[in-house]
N, C-alpha and C positions, 0 to 999 in steps of 0.2 A: 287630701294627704293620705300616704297611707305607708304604715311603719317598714320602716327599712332596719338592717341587721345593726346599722352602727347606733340604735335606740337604745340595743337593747342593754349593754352598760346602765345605761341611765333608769331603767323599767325595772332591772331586776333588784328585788331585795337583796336583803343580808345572807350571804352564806350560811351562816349558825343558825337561821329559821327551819323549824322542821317542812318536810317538802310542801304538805298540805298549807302550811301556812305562805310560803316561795309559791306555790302555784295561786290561792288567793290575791296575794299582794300584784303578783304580775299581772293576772290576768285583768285585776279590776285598772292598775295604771293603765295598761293596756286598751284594753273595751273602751275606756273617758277618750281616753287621748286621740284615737284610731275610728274607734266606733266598733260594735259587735262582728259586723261584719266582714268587716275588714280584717279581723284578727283572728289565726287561724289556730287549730289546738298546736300544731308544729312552733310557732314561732313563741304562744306562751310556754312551753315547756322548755324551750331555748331561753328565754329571759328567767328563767325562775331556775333553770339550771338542773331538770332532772326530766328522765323521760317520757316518751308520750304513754308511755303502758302505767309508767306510776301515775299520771294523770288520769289516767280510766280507771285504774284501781284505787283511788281516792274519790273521786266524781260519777263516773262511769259514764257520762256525756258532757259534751260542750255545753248544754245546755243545764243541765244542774250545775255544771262552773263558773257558768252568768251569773246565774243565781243567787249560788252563794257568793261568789265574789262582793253582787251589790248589797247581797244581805248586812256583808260581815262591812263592808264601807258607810253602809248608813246611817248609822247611829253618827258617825263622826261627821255627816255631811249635814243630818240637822243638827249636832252640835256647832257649825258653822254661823246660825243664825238662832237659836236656842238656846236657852241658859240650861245646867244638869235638870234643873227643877222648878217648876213654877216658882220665881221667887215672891212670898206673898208680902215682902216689904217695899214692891213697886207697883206701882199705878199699873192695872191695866192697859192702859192708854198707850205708858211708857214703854211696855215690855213689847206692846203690839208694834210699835212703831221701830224699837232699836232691832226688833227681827229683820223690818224695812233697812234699815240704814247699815246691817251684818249682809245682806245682799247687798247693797251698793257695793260695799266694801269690797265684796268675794267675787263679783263682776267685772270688777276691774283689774284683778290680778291677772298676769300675763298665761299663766296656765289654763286659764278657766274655761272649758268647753260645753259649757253647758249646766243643767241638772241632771245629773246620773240618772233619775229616776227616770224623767222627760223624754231623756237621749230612749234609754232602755224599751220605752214603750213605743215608741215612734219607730224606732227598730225592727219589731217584732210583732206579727201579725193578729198572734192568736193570743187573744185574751185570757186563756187559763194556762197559755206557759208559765213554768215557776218564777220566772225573772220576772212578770208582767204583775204576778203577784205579789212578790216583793216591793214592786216598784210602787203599785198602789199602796200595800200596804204604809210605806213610809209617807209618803200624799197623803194619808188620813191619818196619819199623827202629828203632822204638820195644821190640820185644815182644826182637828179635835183640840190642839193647843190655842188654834185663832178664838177656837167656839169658848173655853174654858175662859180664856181670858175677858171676853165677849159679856160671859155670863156674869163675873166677880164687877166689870164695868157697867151693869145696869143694862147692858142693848138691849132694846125691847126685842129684840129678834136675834137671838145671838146665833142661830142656826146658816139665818140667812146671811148676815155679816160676815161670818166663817166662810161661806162657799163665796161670798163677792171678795174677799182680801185675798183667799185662795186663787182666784181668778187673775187680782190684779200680779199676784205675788207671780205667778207663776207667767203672765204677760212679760213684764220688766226683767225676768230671764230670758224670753225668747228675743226682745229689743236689746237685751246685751248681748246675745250673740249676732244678730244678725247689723249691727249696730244702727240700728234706727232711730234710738230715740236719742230727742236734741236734749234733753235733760236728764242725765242721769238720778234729779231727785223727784220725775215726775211721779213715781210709782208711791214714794213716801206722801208726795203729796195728797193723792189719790188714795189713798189708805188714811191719812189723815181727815179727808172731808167724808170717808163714809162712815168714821169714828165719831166724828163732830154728827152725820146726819143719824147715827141712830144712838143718839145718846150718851156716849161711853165716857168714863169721866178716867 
């Protein structure tokens, strides 16, 4: 698929946003929706509603507006499946798994294209572009929340636990998009018996 002009109603933010924030907004509905590549600096300054030189003179490349774009969406993207803060009035266990059952969830809404992060890296070649590292960086405060939990539940290996749930986590997004898997609750499952295998209470 790839964005046509009658989108861009629907892509562009609020008028009253100042420009950098109308170019943010566009550019990241945009990039999900569309894909990086597919969206060019002309048609996000057309949805965000200002032009392409105020777009250089806030970013100065497309590529620092990836960037920021995924920078400034992420926090709200692990807020998807993350609570603001370790709530330490729930079971390890509990919090590992409602992250599991906040992807079911966000999987199955008719919007959902993906992981921003996932999308962003599979995208883009070079591993020290800024969007690559954004994109990791957020992957390892997702992987650091598994480990922390990990740790308060006893796992004898909370290290390894963190990078196998990251694994599974990150599987059961690629089986929602591509819709492969016959169970939507097989990932929770699977998160739940490597919970039960390495101890976690």
């Amino acid at each position: 698929m790839s964005p046509q002009s009658g989108d861009l109603a629907a892509a562009s933010p609020a008028a009253a946003a100042a420009p950098r924030q109308r170019l943010l907004e566009a550019a990241g509905e945009l990039f999900y929706r569309y894909g990086i590549g597919a969206v060019g600096v002309e048609l996000i300054s057309k949805a965000a509603g200002v032009s392409k030189r105020t777009l250089y003179q806030q970013f100065g490349s497309k590529d620092q507006l990836i960037a920021a774009s995924l920078d400034q969406a992420g926090q709200a993207v692990l807020g998807i499946y993350l609570p603001p803060a370790d709530d330490g009035g729930a079971a390890p266990r509990d919090q590992i798994l409602a992250a599991f059952d906040a992807l079911t969830g966000w999987s199955a809404a008719p919007e959902f294209r993906g992981c921003p992060f996932i999308n962003t890296a599979a995208e883009l070649a070079d591993p020290e572009h800024p969007a690559r590292v954004v994109a990791r960086d957020y992957k390892l405060r997702l992987r650091e929340f598994f480990a922390r939990q990990a740790e308060r539940g006893g796992a004898r290996d909370p290290q390894q636990l963190a990078d196998q749930l990251l694994i599974v986590f990150d599987g059961a997004i690629v089986q929602a998009v591509m819709d492969t898997a016959a169970s939507p609750a097989a990932a929770r499952a699977a998160a739940d018996a490597l919970l039960s295998g390495h101890g976690v209470r």
